[in-house]
C-alpha positions as CSV (number, residue, x, y, z in Angstrom):
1,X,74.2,122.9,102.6
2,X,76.2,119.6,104.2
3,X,79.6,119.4,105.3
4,X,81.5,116.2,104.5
5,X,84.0,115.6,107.3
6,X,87.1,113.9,105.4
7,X,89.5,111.4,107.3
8,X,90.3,110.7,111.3
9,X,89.0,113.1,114.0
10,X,86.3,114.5,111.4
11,X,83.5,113.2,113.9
12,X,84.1,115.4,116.4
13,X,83.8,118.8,113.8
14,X,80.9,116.6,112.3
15,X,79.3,116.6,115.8
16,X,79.9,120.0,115.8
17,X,78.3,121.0,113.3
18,X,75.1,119.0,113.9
19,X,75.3,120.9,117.5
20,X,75.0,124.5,115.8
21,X,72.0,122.7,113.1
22,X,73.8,121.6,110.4
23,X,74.1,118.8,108.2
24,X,77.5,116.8,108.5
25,X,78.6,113.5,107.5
26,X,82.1,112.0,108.4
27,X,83.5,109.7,106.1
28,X,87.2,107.8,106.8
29,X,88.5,104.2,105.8
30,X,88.2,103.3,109.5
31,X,85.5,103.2,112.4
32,X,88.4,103.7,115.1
33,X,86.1,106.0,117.2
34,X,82.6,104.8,116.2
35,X,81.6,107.9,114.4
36,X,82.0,107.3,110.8
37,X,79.2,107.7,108.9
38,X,80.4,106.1,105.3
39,X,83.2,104.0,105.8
40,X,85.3,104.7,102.1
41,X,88.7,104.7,101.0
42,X,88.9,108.5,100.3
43,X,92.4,108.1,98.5
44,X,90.5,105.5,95.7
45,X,87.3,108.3,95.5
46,X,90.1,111.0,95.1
47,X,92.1,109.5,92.3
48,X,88.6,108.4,90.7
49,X,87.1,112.0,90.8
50,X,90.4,113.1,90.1
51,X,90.3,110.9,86.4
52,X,86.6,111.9,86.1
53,X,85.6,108.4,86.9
54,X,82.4,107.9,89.2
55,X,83.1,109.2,93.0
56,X,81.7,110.1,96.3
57,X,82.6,113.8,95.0
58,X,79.4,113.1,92.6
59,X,77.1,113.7,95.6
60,X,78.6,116.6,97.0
61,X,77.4,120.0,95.6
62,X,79.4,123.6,95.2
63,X,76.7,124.7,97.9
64,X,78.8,122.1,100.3
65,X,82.0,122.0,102.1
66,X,84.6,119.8,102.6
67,X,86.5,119.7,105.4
68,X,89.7,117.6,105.3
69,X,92.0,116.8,108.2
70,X,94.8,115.3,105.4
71,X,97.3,112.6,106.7
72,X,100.1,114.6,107.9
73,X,102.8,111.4,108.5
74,X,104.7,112.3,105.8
75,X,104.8,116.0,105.6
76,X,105.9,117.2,109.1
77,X,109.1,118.0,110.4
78,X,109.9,114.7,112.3
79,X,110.2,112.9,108.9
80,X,113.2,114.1,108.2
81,X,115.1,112.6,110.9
82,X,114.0,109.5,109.3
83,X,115.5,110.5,106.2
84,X,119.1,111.8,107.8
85,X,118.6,108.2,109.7
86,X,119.4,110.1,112.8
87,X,116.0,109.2,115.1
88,X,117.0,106.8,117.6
89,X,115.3,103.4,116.0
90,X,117.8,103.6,113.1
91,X,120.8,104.2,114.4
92,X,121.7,100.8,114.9
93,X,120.7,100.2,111.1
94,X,123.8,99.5,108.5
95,X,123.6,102.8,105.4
96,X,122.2,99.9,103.0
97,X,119.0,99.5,105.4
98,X,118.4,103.6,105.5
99,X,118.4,104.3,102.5
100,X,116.4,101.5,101.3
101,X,113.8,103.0,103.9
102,X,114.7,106.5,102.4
103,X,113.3,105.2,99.1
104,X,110.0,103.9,100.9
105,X,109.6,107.2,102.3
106,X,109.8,109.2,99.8
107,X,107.2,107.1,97.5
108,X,105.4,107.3,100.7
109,X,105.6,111.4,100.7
110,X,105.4,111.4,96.6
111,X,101.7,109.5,97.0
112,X,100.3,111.6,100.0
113,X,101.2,114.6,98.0
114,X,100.2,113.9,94.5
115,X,96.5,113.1,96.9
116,X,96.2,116.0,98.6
117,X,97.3,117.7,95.4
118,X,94.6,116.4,93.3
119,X,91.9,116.8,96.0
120,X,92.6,120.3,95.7
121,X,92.2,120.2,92.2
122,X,89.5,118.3,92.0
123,X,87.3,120.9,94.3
124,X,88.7,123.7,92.4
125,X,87.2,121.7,88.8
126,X,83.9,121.4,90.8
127,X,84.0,124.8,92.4
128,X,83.6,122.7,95.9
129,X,84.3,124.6,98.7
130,X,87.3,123.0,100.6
131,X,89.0,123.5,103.6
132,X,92.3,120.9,104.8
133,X,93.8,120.7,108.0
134,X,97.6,120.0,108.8
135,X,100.2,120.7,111.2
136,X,102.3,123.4,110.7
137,X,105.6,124.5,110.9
138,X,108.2,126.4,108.8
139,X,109.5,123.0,107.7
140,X,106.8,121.4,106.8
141,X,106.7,119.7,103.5
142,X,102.9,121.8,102.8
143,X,104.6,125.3,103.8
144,X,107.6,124.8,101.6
145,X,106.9,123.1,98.7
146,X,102.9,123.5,97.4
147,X,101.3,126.4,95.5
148,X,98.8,127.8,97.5
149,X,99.8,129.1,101.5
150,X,97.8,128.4,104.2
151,X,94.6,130.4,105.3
152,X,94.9,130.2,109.2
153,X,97.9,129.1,111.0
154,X,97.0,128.6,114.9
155,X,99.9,128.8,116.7
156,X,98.2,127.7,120.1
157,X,95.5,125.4,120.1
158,X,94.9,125.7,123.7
159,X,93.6,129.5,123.2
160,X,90.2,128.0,121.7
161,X,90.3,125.3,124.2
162,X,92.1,122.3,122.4
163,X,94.4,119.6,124.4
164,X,97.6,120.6,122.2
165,X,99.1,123.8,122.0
166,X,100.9,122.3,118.5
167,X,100.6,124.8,115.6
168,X,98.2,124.1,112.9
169,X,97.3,125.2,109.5
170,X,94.6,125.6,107.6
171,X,93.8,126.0,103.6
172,X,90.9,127.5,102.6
173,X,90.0,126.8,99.3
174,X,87.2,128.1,96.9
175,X,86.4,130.3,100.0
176,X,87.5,132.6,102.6
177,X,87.5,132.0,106.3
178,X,85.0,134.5,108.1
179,X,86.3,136.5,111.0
180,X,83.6,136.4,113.3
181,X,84.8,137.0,117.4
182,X,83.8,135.0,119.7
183,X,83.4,136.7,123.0
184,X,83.2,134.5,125.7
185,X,85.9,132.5,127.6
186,X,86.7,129.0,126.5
187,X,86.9,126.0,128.5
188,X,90.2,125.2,129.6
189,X,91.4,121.8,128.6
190,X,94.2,119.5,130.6
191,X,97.1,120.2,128.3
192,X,98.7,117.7,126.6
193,X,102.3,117.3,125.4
194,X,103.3,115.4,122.0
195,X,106.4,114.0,123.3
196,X,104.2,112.5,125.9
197,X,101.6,110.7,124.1
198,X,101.0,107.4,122.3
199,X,101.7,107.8,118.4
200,X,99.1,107.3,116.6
201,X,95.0,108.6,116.5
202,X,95.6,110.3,120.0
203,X,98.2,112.8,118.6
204,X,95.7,114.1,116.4
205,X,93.0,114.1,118.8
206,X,90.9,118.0,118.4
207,X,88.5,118.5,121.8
208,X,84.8,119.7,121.2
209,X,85.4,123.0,122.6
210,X,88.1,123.8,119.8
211,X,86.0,122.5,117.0
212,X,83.0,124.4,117.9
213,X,85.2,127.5,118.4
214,X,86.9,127.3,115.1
215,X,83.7,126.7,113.5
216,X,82.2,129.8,114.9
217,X,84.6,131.8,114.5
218,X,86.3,130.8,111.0
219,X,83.7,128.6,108.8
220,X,79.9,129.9,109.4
């Protein structure tokens, strides 16, 4: 049994996973962090398995998981400020200008979900066991508009010893999460606020003590 660590932050669950004696590997299109094991595009392998076409999905078996924390810049709540053109770096911008950036975003929304869409489909073909990670929240494009509802939502990270209180979600697919307790206390993290940190791979940013944790308590 392997777990295949999709996308950014997947090395520290990979990590994790080696820890407790398992096999991981962490695959993204980037080595941002120095802990990608097969740099891929995972978008081209999904569409590819997706068509039936040769794929990095050929090597993974129904006896492995896939755990995928899915690019989320498109589906959160923030983007639709973006779309209103009501965040502060386009209110200078003429109605011609947003809504030529309304039509970017929205191809931009239509491809990240047709992918995560068809990743899910494609595990489901293969009886792959598959788990995604997003943010959540009530407006989120994943909570109100896709088929299946989430597994897990976490509504405060910092309980199993994350950074980020932010709520998350999780979608487990061709299995169930366990519900094993963990009893003893969790390390307490320096918190971090959203509003107060750099866009980008540090917003997403998952401390070893929560991975561990959720792994414990949720996947073996």
């Amino acid at each position: 049994m392997t777990f295949h660590c999709f996308f950014e932050q997947s090395g520290t669950f990979k990590n994790e996973f080696k820890k407790l004696g398992y096999n991981a590997i962490d695959y993204d299109i980037q080595d941002e962090f120095g802990e990608t094991d097969r740099i891929i595009d995972l978008f081209e392998q999904i569409e590819r398995a997706y068509n039936n076409e040769p794929s990095v999905f050929n090597s993974i078996r129904d006896t492995d998981t896939i755990i995928a924390f899915f690019p989320c810049i498109r589906f959160e709540n923030q983007i639709e400020l973006h779309f209103r053109g009501t965040c502060f770096s386009l209110k200078k911008w003429t109605d011609e200008q947003k809504l030529e950036y309304d039509l970017k975003l929205h191809r931009e929304l239509s491809n990240l979900y047709e992918l995560v869409t068809k990743l899910a489909i494609v595990c489901l073909r293969r009886g792959i066991k598959l788990i995604i990670e997003n943010p959540y929240s009530t407006t989120h494009y994943l909570t109100k508009y896709w088929a299946i509802p989430a597994s897990i939502i976490d509504k405060d990270r910092t309980k199993r010893g994350d950074y980020f209180k932010k709520p998350t979600q999780y979608w487990f697919i061709n299995c169930k999460p366990k519900q094993n307790m963990i009893l003893e206390a969790y390390v307490e993290q320096e918190n971090k606020r959203i509003l107060y940190t750099n866009p980008g791979a540090e917003r997403s940013l998952i401390s070893s003590e929560y991975a561990n944790r959720f792994i414990r308590e949720f996947i073996i």
